[in-house]
C-alpha positions as CSV (number, residue, x, y, z in Angstrom):
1,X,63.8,-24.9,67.0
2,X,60.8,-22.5,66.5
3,X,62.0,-20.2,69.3
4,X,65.4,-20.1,67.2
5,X,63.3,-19.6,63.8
6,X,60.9,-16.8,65.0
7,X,64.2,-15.0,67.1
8,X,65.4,-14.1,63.2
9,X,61.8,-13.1,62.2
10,X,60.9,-9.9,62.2
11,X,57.6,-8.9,64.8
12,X,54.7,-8.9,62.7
13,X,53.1,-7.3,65.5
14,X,55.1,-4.3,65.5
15,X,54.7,-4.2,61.1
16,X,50.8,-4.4,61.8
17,X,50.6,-2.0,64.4
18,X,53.0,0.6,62.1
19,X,50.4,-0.3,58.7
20,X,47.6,0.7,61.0
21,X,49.2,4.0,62.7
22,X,49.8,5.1,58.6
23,X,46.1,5.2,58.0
24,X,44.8,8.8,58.2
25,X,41.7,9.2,60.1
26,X,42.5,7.6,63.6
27,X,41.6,10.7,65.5
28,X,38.7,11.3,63.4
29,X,37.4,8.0,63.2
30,X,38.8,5.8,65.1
31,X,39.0,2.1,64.4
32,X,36.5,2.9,62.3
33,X,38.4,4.1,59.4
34,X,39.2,0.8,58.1
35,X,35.6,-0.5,57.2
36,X,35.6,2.0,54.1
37,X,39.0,0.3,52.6
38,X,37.1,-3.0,53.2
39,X,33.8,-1.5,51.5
40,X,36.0,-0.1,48.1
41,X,38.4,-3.5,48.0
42,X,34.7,-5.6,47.9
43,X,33.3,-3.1,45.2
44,X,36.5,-3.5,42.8
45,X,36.5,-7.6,43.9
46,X,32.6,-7.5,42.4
47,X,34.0,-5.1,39.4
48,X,36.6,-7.3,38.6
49,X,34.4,-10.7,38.8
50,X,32.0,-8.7,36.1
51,X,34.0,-7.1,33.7
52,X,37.5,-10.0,33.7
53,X,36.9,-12.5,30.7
54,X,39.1,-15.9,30.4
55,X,38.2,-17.6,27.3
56,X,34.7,-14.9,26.7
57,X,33.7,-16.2,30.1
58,X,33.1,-14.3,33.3
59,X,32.1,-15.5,36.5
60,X,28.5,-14.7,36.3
61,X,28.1,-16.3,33.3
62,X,29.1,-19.7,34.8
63,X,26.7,-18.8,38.0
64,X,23.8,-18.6,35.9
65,X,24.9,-21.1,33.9
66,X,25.0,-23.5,36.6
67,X,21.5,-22.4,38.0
68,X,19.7,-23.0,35.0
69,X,21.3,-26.8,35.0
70,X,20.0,-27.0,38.2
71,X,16.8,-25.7,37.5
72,X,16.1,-28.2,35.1
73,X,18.1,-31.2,36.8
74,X,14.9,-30.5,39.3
75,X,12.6,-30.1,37.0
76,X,13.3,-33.6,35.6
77,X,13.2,-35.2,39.4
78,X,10.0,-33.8,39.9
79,X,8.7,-35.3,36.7
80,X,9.8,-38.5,37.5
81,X,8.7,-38.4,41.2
82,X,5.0,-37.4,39.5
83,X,5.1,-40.5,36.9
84,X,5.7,-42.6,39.7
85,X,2.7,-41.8,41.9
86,X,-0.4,-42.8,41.1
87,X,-3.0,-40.3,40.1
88,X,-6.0,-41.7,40.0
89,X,-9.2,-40.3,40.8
90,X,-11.3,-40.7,44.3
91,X,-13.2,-43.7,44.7
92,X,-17.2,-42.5,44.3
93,X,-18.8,-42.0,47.3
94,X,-22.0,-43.8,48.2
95,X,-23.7,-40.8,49.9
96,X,-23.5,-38.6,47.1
97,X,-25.6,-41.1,44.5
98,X,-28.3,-41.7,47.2
């Protein structure tokens, strides 16, 4: 069934290979002309994740917003952890009244 499926497909292999060879560079550079295309898609990715606004909020504004509520949910454990331990001073030594 697959054999019949993938016979009417067309080679993604051969599609890939033709996307690659239309890249200018590949005497030049190599394999490594595709690292830069990588580089500029991440930049506008971070660009996009700043400036986009659903509802007057972006992405970093929920990031921070969920660090701060995390900040504080520890704050609060560590208060309780320090109610619940005893801090009492030493017991006086008998060397140091003698």
């Amino acid at each position: 069934m697959f054999k019949k499926i993938r016979a009417k497909l067309p080679d993604f292999r051969f599609i890939a290979y033709v996307i690659s060879n239309s890249i200018p560079g590949k005497k030049l550079f190599g394999d490594w002309r595709f690292p830069p295309i990588f580089f500029v898609a991440g930049f506008l990715f971070e660009i996009v994740l700043c400036k986009l606004r659903i509802n007057n909020i972006n992405f970093y504004d929920v990031y921070k917003r969920k660090q701060a509520q995390e900040f504080v949910a520890k704050k609060h454990q560590l208060e309780e952890y320090l109610k619940t331990i005893s801090l009492q001073p030493p017991p006086p030594s008998s060397t140091l009244n003698n």
